[in-house]
N, C-alpha and C positions, 0 to 999 in steps of 0.2 A: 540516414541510418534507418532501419529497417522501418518503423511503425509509428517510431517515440521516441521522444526521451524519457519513482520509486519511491510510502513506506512504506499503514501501516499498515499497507500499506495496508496472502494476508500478510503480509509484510512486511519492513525493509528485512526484505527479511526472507527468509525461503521456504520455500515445496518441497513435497518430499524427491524431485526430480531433481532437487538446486536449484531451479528457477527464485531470485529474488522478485520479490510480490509485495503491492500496495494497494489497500483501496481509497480510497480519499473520495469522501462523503460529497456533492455538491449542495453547493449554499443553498439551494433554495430547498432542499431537501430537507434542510433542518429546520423550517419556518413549518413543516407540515402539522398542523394539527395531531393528524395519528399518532405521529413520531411522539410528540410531546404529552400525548395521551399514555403512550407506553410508557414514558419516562416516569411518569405521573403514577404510575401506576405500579412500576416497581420499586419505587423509591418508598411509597406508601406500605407496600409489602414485608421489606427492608426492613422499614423501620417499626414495623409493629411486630415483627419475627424478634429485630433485638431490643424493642421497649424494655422488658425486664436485666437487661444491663444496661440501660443510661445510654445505649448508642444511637444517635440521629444521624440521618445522612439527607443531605440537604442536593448537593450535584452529583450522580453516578459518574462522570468522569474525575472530579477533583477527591469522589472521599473513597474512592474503591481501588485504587491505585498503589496504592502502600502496601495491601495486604489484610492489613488488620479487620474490616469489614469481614470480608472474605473468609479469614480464621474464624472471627465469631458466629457466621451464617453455618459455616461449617459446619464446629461442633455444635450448634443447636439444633441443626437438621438432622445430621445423619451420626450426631453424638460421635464425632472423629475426635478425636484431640492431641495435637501435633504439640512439639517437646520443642516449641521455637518460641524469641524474646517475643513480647506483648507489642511492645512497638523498636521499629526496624526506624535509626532515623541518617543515618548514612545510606547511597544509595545502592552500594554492593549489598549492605545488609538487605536491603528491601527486595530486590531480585535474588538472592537467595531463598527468603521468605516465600517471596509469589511462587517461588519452583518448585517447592514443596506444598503449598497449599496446593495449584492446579493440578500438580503431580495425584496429592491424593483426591479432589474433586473430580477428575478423569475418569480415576477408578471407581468411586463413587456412581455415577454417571453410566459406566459403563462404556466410555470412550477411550480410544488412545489419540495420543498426538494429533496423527496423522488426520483424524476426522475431527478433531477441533476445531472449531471456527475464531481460537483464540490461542494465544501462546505469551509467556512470561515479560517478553518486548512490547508485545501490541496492549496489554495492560496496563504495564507500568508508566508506556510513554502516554497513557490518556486515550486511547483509541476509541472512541464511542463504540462505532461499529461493533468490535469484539468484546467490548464489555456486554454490548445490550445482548449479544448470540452468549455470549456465559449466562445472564441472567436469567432470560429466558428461558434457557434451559436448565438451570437450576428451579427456578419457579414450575415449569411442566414435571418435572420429578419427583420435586419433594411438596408441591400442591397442585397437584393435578386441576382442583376444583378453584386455584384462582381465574378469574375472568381475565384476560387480556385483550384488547383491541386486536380485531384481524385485520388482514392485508395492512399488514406497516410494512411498508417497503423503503428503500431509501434509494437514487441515482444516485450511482459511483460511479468513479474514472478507476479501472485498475490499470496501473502500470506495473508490467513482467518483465523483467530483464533475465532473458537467459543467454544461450552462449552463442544463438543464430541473429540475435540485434534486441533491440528492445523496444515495446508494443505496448502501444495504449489501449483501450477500449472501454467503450460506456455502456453499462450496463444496469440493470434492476436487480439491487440486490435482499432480497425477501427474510425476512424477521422473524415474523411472526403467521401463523397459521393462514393460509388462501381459503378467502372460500367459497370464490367463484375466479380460479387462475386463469379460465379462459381469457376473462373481459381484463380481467387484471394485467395481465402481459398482452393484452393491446393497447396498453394505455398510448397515446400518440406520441411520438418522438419526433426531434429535429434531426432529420437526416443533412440537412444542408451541411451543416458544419461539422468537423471530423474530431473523433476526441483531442488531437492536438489541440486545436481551436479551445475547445473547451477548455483543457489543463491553462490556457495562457490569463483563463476569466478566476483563475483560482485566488486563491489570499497568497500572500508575497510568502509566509513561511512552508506553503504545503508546496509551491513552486522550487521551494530551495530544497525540499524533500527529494523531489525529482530527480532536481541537478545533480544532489548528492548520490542519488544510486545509478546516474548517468556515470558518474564521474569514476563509481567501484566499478562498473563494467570496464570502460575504459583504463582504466589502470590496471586493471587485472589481467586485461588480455595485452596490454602492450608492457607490461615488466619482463619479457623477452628480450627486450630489442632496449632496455634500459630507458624508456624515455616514462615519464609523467606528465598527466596533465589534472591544473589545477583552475584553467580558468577554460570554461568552452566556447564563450564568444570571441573571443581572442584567439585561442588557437586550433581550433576547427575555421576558421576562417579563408585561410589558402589552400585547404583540400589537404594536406602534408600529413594528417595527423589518420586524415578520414581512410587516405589511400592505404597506409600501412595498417591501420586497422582491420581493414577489407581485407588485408592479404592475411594477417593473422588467423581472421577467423575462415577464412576457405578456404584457407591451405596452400596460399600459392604467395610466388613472388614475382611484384609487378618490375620489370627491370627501371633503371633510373634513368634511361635515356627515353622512357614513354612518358616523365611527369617531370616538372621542377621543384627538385628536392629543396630548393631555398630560393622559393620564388620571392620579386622582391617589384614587379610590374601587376597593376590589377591582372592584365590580361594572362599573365603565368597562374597566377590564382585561380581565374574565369578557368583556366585550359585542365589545371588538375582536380576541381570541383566537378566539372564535366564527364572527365572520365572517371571519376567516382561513381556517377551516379549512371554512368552507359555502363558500368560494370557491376552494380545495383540490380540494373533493367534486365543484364545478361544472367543474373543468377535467378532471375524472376522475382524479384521485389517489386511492387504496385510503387513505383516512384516516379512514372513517366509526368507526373503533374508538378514536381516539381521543379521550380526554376533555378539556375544554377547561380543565377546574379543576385538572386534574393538571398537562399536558401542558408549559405553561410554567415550571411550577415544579419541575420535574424538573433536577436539575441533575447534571451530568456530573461523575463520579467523578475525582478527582485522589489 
């Protein structure tokens, strides 16, 4: 399949094109000093903006999540004050809350949607990333004059699933102010290894993240032809699932005398993996490295 095999990922979640989008932080990314210099440093922010109501916040991803932070930073910045419960503790209540808070911090900001580096999912489900791009930009607004650590950057893997396959790539994704981008975006990278590679070194839940927007693409584009699929090491494995897939999305139909539709020999399997991917190569997908005896049976780390 095209690049890849989704959250938060910006994610599980979509662009303004449809494309669902994830970033997912790499581990060692979060060991950085800077990083934690920043965390450090709006947390301390935080909490001396709502000292005079008794609020502490201790982790930016476990106490900014619900909303309620967010509503007090709120009205004590820019004096907003929204006509919603104090605490939300269901979790429909709490993404209602966030949709109206962000809604009106947008505006605030002077942002819409579309150039948010955050949205109401990527919040609520914990997203570091998108919190620390709200804060920041909360803190550059409404105090200009705090000091924050420059060049915090973090390595992400974003996976995109749009309607042409779905695409990994590793990237440097930038936080906080550059202040020398030249050197900065040379920092050296491992070209050997492809972000696949990398997504397989993830933590077993951000890997189920994946599978799961693997899984809404494919089901999406085969509820035509009435089938589902719920497991992809298993049934992407004979090619059967990969071929009609292919024909969905280009538009064509592969006749049933060129593949076995219920193959039940490795080698029927070997022969429609095959021509998945000579039919990959023919629409110009970079998949000439892959093996056809491997490729199916490769199954995604849980």
């Amino acid at each position: 399949m095209a690049d890849c095999g989704a959250e938060e990922e910006k994610g599980e979640y979509s662009n303004r094109q449809g494309a669902e989008r994830r970033m997912i932080i790499q581990p060692t990314s979060l060991e950085d000093p800077k990083l934690n210099k920043l965390k450090e440093v709006l947390v301390e922010w935080i909490n001396k903006t709502l000292k005079i109501e008794h609020i502490v916040v201790r982790t930016l991803e476990e106490d900014l999540y619900d909303g309620l932070v967010l509503h007090h930073l709120l009205r004590r910045l820019a004096g907003v004050q929204l006509h919603i419960d104090e605490i939300a503790l269901s979790t429909d209540a709490q993404v209602r809350k966030l949709e109206m808070i962000l809604t009106a911090l947008n505006e605030t900001l002077g942002l819409n949607e579309e150039k948010a580096k955050w949205n109401v999912k990527l919040i609520h489900s914990r997203d570091l990333l998108a919190t620390l791009h709200l804060l920041v930009t909360m803190a550059r607004h409404f105090q200009p004059d705090l000091v924050l650590p420059v060049n915090v950057s973090v390595e992400v893997i974003q996976c995109e699933v749009t309607k042409s396959g779905i695409k990994a790539d590793k990237q440097t994704e930038f936080i906080t102010f550059q202040s020398n981008s030249s050197e900065v975006l040379e920092r050296e990278s491992n070209k050997e290894e492809s972000p696949i590679d990398e997504l397989f070194k993830l933590e077993a839940h951000k890997i189920e993240t994946v599978k799961k927007a693997i899984l809404h693409f494919v089901n999406k584009n085969m509820s035509s032809l009435g089938l589902n699929v719920t497991d992809l090491d298993k049934q992407f494995a004979d090619g059967v699932i990969l071929l009609l897939l292919i024909g969905q999305l280009e538009g064509f139909f592969i006749p049933l005398s060129e593949f076995f539709l219920c193959p039940v020999k490795s080698s029927e399997m070997l022969h429609n993996v095959t021509l998945a991917l000579d039919l990959l190569i023919d629409r110009g997908l970079p998949v000439q490295s892959v093996d056809p005896q491997v490729c199916p049976l490769r199954p995604l780390r849980t």
